[in-house]
C-alpha positions as CSV (number, residue, x, y, z in Angstrom):
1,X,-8.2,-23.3,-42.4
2,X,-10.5,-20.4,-41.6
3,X,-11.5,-17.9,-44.5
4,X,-9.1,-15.4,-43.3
5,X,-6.0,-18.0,-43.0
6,X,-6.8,-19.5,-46.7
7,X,-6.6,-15.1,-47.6
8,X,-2.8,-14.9,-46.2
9,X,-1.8,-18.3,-47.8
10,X,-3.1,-16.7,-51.6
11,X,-1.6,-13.3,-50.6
12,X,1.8,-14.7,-49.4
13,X,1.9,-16.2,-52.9
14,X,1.7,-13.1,-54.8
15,X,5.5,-12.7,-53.7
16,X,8.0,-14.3,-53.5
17,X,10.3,-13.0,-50.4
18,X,9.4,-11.7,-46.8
19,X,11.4,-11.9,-43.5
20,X,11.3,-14.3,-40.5
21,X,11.7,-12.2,-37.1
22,X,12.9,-14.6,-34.0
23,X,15.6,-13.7,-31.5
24,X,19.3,-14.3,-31.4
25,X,21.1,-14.2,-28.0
26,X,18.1,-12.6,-26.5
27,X,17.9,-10.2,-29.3
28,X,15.7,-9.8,-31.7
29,X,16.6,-9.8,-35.5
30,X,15.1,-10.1,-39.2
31,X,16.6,-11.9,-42.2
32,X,15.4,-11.9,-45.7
33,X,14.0,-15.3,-46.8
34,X,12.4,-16.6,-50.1
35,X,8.8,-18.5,-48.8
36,X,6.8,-21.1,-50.6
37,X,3.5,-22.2,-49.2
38,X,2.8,-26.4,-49.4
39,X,-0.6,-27.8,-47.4
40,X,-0.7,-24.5,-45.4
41,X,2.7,-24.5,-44.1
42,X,5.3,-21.7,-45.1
43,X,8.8,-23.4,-46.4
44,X,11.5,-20.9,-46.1
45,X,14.9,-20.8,-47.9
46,X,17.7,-18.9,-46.2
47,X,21.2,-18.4,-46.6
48,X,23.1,-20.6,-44.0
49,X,26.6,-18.5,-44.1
50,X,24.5,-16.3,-41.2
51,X,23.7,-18.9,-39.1
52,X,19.9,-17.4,-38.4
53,X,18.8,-21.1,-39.2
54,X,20.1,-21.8,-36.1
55,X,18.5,-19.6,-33.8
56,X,15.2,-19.9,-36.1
57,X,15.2,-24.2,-35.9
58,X,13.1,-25.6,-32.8
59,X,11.8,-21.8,-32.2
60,X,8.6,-19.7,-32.7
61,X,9.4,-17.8,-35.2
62,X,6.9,-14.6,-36.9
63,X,7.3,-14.6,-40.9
64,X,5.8,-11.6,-42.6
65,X,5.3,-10.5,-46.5
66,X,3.6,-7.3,-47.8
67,X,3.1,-5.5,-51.2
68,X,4.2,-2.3,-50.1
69,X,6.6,-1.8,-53.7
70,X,4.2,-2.7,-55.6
71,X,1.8,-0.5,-57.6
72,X,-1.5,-1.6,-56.0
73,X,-3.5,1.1,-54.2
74,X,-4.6,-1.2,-51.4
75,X,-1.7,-2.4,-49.4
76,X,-1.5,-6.0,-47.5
77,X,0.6,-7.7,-45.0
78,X,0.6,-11.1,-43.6
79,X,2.2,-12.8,-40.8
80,X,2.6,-16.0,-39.6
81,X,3.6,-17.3,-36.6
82,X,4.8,-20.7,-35.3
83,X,7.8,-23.4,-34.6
84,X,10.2,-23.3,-37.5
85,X,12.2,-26.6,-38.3
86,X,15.2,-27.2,-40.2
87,X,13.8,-29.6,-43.2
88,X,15.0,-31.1,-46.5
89,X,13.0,-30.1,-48.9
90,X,11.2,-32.4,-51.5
91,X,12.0,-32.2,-55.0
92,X,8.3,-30.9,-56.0
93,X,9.3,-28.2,-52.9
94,X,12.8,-27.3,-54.7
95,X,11.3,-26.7,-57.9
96,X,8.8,-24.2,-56.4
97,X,11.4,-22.2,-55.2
98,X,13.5,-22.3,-58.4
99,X,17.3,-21.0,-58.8
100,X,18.9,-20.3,-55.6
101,X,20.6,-16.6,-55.9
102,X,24.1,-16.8,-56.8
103,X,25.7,-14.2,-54.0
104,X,24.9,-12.6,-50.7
105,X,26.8,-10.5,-49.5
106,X,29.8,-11.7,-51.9
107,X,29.7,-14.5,-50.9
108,X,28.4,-18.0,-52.8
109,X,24.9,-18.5,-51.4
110,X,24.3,-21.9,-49.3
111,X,20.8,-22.6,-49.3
112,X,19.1,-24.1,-46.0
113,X,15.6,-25.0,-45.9
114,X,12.9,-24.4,-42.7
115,X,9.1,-25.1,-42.5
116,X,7.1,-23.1,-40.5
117,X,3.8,-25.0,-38.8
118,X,1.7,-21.6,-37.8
119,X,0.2,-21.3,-35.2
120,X,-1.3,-17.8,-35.5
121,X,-1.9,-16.2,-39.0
122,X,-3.0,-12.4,-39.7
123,X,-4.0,-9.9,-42.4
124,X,-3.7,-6.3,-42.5
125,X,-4.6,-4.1,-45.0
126,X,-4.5,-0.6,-45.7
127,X,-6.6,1.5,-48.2
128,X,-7.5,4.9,-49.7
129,X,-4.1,5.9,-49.0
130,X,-3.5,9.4,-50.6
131,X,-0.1,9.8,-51.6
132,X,1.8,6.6,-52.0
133,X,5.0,8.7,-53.8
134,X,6.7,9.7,-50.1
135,X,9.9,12.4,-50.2
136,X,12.1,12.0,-47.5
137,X,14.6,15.0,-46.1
138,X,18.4,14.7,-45.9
């Protein structure tokens, strides 16, 4: 991995959730997933209720994470992009991710596991932002 890849790999794990963008019936959607990172490959864990596993499995899929609610002055995003496949995760992969979340959505969460091989990886970052406190009108 290049310099900047190995960057996105530590960023990614300074959180632990992001969404992975595909499309669904020639549309394009997001959906909240919690990521891992093993030997440079991004292991997602979805809720399987929605079906998005389906669209996402045997597709090129983007998966993104940023910092933007945290309190750090400089802010980051990563992407990466690649063929996401349905897996089982190994027991070493399941303990990385820890508890599953009880609910989503009231319902009982069903956990289903992907690994995306990325193809394309990128960093942005933004700095000496002046006011990160925004108000918004009603």
């Amino acid at each position: 991995m290049s310099p900047e890849e190995l960057h996105a790999v530590e960023l990614l794990r300074r959180v632990p959730y992001g969404r992975v963008a595909t499309s669904r019936r020639a549309l394009p959607f997001l959906a909240l997933a919690r990521h891992i990172v093993v030997d440079g490959r991004v292991v997602l864990r979805m809720h399987s209720g929605f079906g998005y596993h389906r669209a996402c499995n045997g597709s090129v899929v983007a998966y993104g994470a940023d910092n933007s609610h945290s309190a750090d002055p400089a802010l980051w995003s990563v992407q990466f992009t690649g063929t996401a496949q349905v897996i089982e995760p190994t027991t070493a992969e399941l303990e990385l991710f820890g508890p599953v979340p009880h609910f989503v959505d009231g319902e009982v969460f069903d956990p289903v596991y992907m690994r995306i091989e990325p193809q394309f990886i990128t960093v942005h970052s933004l700095a000496g932002i002046p006011d990160r406190q925004y108000q918004h009108a009603l």
